[in-house]
C-alpha positions as CSV (number, residue, x, y, z in Angstrom):
1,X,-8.9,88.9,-15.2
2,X,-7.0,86.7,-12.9
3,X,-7.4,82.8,-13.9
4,X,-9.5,80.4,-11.2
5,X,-5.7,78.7,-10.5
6,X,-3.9,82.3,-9.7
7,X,-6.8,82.6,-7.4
8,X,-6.0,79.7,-5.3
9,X,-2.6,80.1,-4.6
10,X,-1.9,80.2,-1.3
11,X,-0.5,82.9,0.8
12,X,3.1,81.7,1.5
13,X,3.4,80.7,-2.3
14,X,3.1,84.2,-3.4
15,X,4.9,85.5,-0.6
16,X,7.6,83.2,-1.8
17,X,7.7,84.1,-5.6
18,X,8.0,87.7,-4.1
19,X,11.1,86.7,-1.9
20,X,12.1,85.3,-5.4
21,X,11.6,88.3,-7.2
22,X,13.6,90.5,-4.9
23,X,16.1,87.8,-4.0
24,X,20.1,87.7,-5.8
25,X,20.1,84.4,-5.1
26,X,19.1,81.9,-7.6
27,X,15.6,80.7,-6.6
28,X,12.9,78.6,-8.5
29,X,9.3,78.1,-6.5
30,X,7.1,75.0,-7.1
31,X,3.7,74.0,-6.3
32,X,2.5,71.2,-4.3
33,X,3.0,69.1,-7.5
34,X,6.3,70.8,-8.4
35,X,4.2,72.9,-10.8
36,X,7.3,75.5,-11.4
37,X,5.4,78.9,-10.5
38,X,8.4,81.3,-10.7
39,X,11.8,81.4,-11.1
40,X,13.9,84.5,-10.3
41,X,16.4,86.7,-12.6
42,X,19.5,85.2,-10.8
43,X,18.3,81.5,-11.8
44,X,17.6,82.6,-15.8
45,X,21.4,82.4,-16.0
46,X,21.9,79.2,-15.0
47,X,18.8,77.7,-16.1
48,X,19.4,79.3,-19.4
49,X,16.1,81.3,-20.2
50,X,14.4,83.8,-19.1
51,X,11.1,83.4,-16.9
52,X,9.0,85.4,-19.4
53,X,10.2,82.6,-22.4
54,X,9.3,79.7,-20.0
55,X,6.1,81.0,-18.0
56,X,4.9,78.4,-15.8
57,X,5.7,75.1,-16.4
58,X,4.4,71.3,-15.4
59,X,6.6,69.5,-13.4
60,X,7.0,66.8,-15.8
61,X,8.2,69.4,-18.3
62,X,10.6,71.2,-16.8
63,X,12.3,68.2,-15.1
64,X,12.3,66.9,-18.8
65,X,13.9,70.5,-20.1
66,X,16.3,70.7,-17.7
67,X,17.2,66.7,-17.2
68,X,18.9,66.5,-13.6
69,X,21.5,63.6,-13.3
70,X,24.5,63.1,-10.5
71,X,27.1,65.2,-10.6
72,X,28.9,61.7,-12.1
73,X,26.0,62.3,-15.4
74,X,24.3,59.2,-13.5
75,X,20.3,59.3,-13.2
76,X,19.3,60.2,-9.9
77,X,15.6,58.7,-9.4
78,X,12.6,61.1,-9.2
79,X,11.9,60.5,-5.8
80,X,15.4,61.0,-4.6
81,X,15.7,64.8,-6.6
82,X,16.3,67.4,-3.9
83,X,13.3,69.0,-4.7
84,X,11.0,66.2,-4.9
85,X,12.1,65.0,-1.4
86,X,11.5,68.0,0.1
87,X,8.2,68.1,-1.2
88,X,7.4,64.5,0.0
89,X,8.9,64.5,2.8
90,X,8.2,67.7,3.9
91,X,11.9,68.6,5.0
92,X,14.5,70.8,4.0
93,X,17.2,68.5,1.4
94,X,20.1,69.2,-0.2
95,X,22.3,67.9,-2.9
96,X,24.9,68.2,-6.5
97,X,23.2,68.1,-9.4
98,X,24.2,67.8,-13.0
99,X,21.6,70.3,-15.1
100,X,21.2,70.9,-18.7
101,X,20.0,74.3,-19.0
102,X,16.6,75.3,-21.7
103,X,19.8,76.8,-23.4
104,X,21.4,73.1,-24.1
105,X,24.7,74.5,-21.6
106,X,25.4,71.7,-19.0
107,X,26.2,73.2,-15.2
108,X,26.8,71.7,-11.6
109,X,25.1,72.9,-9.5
110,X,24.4,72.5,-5.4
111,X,21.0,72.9,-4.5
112,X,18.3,73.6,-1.1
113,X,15.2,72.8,-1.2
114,X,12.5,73.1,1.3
115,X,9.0,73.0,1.4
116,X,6.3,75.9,2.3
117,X,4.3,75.2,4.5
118,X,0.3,76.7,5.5
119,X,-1.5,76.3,8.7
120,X,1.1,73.8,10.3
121,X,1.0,70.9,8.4
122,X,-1.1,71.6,4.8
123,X,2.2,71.8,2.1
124,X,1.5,74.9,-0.7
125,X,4.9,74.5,-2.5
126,X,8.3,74.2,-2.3
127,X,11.6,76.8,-3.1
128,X,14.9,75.6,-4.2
129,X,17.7,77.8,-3.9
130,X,20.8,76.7,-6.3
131,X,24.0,77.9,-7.4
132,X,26.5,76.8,-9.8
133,X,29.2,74.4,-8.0
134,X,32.3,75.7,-10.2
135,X,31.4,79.2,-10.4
136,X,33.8,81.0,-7.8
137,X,32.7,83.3,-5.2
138,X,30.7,86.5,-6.2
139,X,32.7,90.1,-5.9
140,X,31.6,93.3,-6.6
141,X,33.8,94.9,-9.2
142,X,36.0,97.4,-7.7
143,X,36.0,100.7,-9.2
């Protein structure tokens, strides 16, 4: 049986876990409170566990997990976090990020967020897209 909170998600929220799930691209997707819902296969790597280990985690927590800083290992203020911004502001942002994985591996990363949107202006969530900064471009093997 489906929990009240599954319930109320909102139509471009799952819609957007589902782009996730069938995405290569590193992707992470948030609640209106930056509730992570879902995070994708391609992001377990650099976040450094698996989806199924973390489940769904408070903001507060996974910010806390993963501890974002400048590239420079400075703090970046909360508001001022890509994803956060995006959310308030309710525009796409971008930015470098220093990230300490759940696996206690530090990686730069580049990140775009962007909030989802329902009925023109009521905000449902939010996706970030990321990639590690130093890790080279992505070829198939030949063979």
């Amino acid at each position: 049986m489906a929990s009240s909170q599954q319930a109320q998600k909102s139509l471009p929220l799952i819609l957007a876990r589902e782009l996730a799930a069938n995405t290569a691209t590193p992707l992470m997707v948030v609640d209106p409170v930056g509730m992570m819902v879902f995070y994708n296969e391609a992001a377990e790597r650099i976040l450094g566990q698996s989806f199924a280990a973390s489940g769904e985690l408070p903001a507060e927590k996974w910010r806390g997990a993963i501890s974002p800083k400048a590239p420079d290992g400075s703090l970046i203020a909360y508001e001022k976090l890509p994803l956060v911004a995006a959310l308030t502001d309710r525009q796409l942002r971008h930015g470098a990020l220093l990230i300490t994985g759940f696996d206690g591996v530090q990686r730069q990363i580049e990140v775009t967020c962007f909030p989802l949107m329902a009925s023109g202006d009521k905000l449902v969530g939010g996706v970030g897209l990321f990639w590690e900064e130093n890790a080279g471009p992505q070829t198939e093997p030949k063979g």
